[in-house]
BATORTI-678011 format. One record per residue: residue number from 1; residue in three letters; chain; x, y, z of N, C-alpha, C in turn. Coordinates in nm, 2 decimals, padded with zeros to 4 digits, always signed. Each point is the difference from the previous one (the first is absolute). Example, Ala and Ser with C-alpha at 12.3 -4.5 7.8 and 13.67 -1.06 7.14 Angstrom:
2
num: 1, residuo: ala, cadena: A, nxx: +01.32, nyy: -00.57, nzz: +00.78, caxx: -00.09, cayy: +00.12, cazz: +00.00, cxx: +00.09, cyy: +00.12, czz: +00.00
num: 2, residuo: ser, cadena: A, nxx: -00.04, nyy: +00.11, nzz: -00.07, caxx: +00.09, cayy: +00.11, cazz: +00.00, cxx: -00.08, cyy: +00.11, czz: +00.08
This chain:
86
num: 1, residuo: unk, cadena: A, nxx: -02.92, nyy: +02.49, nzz: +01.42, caxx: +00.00, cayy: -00.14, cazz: -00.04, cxx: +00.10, cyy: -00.02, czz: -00.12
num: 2, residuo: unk, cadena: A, nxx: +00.08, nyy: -00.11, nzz: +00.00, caxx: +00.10, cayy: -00.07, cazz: -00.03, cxx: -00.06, cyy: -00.06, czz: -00.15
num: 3, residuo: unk, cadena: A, nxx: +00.04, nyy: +00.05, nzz: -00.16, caxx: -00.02, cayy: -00.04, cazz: -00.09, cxx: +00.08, cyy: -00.06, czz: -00.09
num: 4, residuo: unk, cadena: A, nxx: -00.04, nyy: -00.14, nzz: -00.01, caxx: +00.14, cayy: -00.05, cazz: -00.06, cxx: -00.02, cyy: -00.05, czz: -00.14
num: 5, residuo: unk, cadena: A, nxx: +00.06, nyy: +00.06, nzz: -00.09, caxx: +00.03, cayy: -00.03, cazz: -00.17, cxx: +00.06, cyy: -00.07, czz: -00.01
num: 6, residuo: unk, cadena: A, nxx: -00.06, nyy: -00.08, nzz: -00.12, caxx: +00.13, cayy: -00.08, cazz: -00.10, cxx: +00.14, cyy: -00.04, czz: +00.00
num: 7, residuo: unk, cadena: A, nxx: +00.02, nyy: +00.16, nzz: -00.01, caxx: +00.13, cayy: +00.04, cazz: -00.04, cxx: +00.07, cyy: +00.00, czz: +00.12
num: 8, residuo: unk, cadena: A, nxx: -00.08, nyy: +00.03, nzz: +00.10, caxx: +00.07, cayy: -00.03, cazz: +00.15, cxx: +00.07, cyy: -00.16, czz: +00.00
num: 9, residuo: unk, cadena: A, nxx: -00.09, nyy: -00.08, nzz: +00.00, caxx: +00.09, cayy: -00.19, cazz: -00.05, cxx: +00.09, cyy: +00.02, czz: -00.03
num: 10, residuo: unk, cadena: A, nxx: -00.04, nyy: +00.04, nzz: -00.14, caxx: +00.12, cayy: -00.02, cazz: -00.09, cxx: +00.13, cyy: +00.08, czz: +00.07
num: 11, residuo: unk, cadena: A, nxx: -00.02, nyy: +00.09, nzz: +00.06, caxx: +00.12, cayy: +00.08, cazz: +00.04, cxx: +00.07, cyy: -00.12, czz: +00.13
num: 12, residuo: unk, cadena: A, nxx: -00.11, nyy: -00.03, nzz: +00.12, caxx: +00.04, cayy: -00.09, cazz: +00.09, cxx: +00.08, cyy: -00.10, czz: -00.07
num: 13, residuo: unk, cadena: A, nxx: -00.07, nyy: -00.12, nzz: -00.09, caxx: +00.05, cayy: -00.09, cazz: -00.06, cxx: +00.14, cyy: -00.01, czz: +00.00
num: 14, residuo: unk, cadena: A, nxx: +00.00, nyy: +00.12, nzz: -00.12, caxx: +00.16, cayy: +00.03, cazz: -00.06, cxx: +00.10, cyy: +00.02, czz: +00.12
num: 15, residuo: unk, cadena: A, nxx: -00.02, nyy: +00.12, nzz: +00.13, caxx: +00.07, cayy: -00.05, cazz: +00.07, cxx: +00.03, cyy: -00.11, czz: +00.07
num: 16, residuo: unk, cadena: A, nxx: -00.11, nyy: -00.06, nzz: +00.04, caxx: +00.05, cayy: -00.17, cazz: +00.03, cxx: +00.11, cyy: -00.09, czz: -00.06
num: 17, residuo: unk, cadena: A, nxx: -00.08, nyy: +00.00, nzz: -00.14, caxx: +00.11, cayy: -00.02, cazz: -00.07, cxx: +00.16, cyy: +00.01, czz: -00.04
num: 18, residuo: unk, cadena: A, nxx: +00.01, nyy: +00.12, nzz: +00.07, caxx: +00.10, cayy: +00.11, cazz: -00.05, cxx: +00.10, cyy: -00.05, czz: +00.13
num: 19, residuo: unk, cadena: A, nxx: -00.07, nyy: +00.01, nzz: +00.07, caxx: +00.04, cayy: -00.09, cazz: +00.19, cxx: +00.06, cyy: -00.11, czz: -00.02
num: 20, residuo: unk, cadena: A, nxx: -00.08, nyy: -00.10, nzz: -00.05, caxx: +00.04, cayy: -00.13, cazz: +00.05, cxx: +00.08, cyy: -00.09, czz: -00.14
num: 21, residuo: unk, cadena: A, nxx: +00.05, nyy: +00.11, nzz: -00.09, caxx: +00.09, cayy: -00.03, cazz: -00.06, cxx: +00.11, cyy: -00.10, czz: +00.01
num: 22, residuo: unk, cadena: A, nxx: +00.00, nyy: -00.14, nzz: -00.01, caxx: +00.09, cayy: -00.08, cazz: +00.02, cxx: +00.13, cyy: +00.10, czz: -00.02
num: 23, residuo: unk, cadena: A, nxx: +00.14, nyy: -00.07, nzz: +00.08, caxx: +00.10, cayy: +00.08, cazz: -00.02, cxx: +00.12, cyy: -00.11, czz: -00.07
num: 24, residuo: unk, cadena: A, nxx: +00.11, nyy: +00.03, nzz: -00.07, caxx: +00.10, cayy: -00.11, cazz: -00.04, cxx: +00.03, cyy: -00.08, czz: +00.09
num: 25, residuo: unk, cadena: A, nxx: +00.03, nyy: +00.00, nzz: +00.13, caxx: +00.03, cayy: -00.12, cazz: +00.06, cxx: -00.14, cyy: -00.13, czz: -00.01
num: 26, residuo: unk, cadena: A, nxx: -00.11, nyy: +00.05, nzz: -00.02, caxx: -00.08, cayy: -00.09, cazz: +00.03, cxx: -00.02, cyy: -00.06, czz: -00.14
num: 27, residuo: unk, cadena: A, nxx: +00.09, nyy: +00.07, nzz: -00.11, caxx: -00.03, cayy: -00.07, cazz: -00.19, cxx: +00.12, cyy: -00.10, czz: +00.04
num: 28, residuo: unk, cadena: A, nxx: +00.12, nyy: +00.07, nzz: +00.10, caxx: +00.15, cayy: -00.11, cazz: -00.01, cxx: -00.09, cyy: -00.13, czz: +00.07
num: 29, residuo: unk, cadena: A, nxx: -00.08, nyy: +00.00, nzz: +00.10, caxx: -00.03, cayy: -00.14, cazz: +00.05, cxx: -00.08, cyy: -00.06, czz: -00.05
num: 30, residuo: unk, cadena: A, nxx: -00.11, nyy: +00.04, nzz: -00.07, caxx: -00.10, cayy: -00.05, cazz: -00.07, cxx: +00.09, cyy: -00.08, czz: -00.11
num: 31, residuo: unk, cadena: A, nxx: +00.16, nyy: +00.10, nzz: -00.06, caxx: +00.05, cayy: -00.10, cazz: -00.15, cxx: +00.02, cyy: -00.13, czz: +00.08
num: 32, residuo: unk, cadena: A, nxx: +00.10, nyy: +00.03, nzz: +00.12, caxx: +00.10, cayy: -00.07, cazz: +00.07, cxx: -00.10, cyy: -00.15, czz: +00.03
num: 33, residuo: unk, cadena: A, nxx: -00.09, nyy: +00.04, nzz: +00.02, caxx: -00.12, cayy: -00.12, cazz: +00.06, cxx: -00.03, cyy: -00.04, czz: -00.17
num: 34, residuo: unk, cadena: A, nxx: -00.03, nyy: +00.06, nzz: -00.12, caxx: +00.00, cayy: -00.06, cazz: -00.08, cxx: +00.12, cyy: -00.10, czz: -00.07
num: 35, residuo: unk, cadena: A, nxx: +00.10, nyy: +00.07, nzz: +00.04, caxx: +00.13, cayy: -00.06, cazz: -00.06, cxx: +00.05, cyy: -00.17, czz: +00.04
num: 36, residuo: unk, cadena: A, nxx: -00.07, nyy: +00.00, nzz: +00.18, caxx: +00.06, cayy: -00.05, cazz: +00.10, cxx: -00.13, cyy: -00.15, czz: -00.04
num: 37, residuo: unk, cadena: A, nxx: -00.10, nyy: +00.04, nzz: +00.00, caxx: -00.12, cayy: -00.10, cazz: -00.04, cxx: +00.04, cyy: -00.10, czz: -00.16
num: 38, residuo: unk, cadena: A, nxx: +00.06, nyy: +00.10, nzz: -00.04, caxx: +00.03, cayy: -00.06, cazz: -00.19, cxx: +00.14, cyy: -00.09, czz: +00.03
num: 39, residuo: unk, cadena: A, nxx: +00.07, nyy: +00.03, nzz: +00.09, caxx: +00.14, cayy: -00.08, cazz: +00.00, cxx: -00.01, cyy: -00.14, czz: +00.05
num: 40, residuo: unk, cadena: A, nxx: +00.06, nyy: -00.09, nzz: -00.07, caxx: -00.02, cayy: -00.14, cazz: +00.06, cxx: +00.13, cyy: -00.03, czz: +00.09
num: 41, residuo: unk, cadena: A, nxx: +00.06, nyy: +00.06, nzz: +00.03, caxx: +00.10, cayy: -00.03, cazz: +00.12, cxx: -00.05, cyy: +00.11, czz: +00.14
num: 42, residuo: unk, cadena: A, nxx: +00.08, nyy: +00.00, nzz: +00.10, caxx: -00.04, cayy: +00.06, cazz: +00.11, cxx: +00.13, cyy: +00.11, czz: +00.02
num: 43, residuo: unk, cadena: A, nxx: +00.01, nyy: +00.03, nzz: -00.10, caxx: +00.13, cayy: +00.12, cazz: +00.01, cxx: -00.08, cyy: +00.15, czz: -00.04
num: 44, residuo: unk, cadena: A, nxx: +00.04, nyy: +00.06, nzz: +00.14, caxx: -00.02, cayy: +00.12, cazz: +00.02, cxx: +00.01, cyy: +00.15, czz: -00.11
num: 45, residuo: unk, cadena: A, nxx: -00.13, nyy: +00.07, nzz: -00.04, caxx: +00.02, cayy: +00.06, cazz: -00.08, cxx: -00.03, cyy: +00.17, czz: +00.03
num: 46, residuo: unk, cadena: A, nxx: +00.14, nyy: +00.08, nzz: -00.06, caxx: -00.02, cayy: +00.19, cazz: +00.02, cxx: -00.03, cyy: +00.00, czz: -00.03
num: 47, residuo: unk, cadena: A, nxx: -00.14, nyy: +00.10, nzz: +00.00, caxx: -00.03, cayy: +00.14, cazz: -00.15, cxx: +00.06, cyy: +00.10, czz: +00.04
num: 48, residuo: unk, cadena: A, nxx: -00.01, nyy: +00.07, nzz: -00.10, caxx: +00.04, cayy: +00.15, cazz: +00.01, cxx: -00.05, cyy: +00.09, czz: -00.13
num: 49, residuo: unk, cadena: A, nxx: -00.09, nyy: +00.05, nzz: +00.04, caxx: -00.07, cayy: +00.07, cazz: -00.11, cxx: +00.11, cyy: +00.12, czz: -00.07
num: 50, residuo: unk, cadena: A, nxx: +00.12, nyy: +00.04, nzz: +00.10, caxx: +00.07, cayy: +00.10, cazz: -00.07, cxx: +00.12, cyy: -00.03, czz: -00.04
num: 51, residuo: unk, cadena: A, nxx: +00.02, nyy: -00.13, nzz: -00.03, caxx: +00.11, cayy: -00.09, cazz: +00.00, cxx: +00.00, cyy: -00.06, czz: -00.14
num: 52, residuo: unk, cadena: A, nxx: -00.14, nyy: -00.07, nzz: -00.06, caxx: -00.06, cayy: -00.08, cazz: -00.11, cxx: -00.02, cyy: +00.12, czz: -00.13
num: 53, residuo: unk, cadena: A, nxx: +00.05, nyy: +00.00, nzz: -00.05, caxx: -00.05, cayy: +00.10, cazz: -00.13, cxx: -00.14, cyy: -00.04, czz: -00.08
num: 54, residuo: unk, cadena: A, nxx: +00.04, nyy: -00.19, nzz: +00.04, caxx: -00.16, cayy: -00.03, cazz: -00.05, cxx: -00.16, cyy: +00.05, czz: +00.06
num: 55, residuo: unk, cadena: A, nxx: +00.04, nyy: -00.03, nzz: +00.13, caxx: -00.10, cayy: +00.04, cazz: +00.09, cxx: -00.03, cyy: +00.11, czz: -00.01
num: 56, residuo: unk, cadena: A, nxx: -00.07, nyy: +00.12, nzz: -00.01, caxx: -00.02, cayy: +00.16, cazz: +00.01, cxx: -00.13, cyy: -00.04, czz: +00.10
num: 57, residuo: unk, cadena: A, nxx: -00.01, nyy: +00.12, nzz: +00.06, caxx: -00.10, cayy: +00.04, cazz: +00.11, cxx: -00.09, cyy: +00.14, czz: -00.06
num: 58, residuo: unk, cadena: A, nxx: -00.16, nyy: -00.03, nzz: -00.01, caxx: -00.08, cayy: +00.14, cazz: -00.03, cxx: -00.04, cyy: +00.07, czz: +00.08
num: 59, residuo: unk, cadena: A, nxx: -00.06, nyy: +00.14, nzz: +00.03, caxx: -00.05, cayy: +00.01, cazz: +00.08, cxx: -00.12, cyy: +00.11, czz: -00.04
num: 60, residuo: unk, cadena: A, nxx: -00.09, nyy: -00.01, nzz: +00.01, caxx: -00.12, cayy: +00.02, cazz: -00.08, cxx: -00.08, cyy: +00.11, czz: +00.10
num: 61, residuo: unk, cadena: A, nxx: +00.05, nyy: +00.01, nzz: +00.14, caxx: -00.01, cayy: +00.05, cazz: +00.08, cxx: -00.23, cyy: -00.04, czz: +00.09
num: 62, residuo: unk, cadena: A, nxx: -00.07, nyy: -00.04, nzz: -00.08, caxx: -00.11, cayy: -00.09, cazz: +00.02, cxx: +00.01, cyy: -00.16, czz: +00.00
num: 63, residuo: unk, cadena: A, nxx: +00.10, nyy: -00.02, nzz: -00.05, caxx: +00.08, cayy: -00.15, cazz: -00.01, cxx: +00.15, cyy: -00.05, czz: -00.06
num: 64, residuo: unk, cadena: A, nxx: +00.03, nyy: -00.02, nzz: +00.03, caxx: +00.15, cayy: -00.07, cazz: -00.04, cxx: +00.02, cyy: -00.14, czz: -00.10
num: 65, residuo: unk, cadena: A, nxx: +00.09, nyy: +00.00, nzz: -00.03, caxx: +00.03, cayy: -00.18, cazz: -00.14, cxx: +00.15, cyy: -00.01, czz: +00.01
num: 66, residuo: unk, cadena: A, nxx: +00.04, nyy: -00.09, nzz: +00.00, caxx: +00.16, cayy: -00.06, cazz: -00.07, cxx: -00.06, cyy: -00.05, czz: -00.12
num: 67, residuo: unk, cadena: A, nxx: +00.12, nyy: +00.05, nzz: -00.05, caxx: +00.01, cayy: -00.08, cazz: -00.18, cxx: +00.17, cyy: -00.06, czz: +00.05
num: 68, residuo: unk, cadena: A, nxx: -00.08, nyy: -00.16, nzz: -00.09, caxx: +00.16, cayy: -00.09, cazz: -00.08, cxx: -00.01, cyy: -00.04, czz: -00.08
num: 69, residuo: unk, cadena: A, nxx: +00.11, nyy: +00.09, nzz: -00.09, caxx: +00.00, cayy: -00.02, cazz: -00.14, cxx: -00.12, cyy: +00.04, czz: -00.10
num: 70, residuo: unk, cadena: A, nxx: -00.05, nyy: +00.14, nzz: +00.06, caxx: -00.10, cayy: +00.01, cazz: -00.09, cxx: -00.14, cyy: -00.01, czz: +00.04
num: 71, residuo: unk, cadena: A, nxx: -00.02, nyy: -00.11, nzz: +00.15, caxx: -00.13, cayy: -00.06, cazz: -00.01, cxx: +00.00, cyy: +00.03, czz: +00.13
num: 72, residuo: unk, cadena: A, nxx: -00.12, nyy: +00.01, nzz: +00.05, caxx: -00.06, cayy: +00.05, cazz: +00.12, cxx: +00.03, cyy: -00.12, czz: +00.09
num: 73, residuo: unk, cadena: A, nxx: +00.02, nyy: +00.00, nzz: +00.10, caxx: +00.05, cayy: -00.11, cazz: +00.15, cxx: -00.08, cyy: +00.01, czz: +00.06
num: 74, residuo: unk, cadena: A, nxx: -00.02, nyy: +00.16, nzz: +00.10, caxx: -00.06, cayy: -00.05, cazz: +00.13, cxx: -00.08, cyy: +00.15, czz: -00.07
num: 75, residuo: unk, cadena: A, nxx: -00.11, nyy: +00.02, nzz: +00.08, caxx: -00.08, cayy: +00.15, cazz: +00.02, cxx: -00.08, cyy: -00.05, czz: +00.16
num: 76, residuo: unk, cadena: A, nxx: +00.02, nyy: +00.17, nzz: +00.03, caxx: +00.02, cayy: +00.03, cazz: +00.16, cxx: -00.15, cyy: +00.11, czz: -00.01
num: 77, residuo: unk, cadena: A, nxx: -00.08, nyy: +00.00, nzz: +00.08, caxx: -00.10, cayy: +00.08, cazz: +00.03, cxx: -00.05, cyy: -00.02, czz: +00.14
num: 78, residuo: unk, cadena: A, nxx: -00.04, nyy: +00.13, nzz: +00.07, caxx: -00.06, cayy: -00.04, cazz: +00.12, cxx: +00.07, cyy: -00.09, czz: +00.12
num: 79, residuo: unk, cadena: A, nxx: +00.14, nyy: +00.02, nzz: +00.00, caxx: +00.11, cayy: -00.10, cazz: +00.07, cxx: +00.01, cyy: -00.08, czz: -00.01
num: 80, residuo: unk, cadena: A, nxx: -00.03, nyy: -00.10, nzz: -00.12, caxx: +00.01, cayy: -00.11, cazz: -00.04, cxx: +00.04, cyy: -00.01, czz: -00.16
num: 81, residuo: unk, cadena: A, nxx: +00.05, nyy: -00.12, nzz: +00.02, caxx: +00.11, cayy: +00.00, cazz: -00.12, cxx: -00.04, cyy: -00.14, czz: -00.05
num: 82, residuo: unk, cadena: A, nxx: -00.02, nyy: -00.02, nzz: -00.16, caxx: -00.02, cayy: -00.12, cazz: -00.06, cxx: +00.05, cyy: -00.04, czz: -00.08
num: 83, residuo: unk, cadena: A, nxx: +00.01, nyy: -00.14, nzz: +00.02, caxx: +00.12, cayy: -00.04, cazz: -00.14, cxx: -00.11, cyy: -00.01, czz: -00.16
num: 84, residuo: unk, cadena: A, nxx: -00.02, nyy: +00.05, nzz: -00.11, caxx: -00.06, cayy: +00.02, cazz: -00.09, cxx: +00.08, cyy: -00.09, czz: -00.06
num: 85, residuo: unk, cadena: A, nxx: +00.10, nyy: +00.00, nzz: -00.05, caxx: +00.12, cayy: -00.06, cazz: -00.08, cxx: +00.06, cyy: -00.09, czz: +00.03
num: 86, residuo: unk, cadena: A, nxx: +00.06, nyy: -00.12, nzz: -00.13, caxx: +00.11, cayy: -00.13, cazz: +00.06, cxx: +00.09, cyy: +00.05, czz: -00.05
């Protein structure tokens, strides 16, 4: 018989976690979609997270964040990515 601890979760968890790690392309479209929502013309906008010195990409390896300028943008967990920041 099959006995399952605590510490078993917590182990599963973390690799889930560890898994479904948003990756930088999905922080470039989450900015891009932020960028694109805030502009009041209809002109087409790049990211490029290795391009922007402002922009930096983290990777936390349980979850992911962009900072601009200091301040948190997006955070990524569980393959999803949120804009936290204006």
């Amino acid at each position: 018989m099959f006995v399952f601890k605590k510490w078993m979760l917590y182990i599963v968890l973390l690799i889930v976690l560890i898994l479904t790690a948003p990756d930088i392309e999905a922080h470039e479209r989450k900015v891009q979609q932020i960028l694109m929502s805030s502009a009041e013309t209809t002109e087409v906008v790049q990211v490029s997270l290795n391009e922007n010195s402002n922009l930096t990409y983290h990777n936390i390896f349980v979850f992911t964040y962009t900072k601009h300028n200091r301040r948190v943008l997006t955070f990524g967990a569980l393959g999803m990515v949120f804009n936290v920041g204006g």
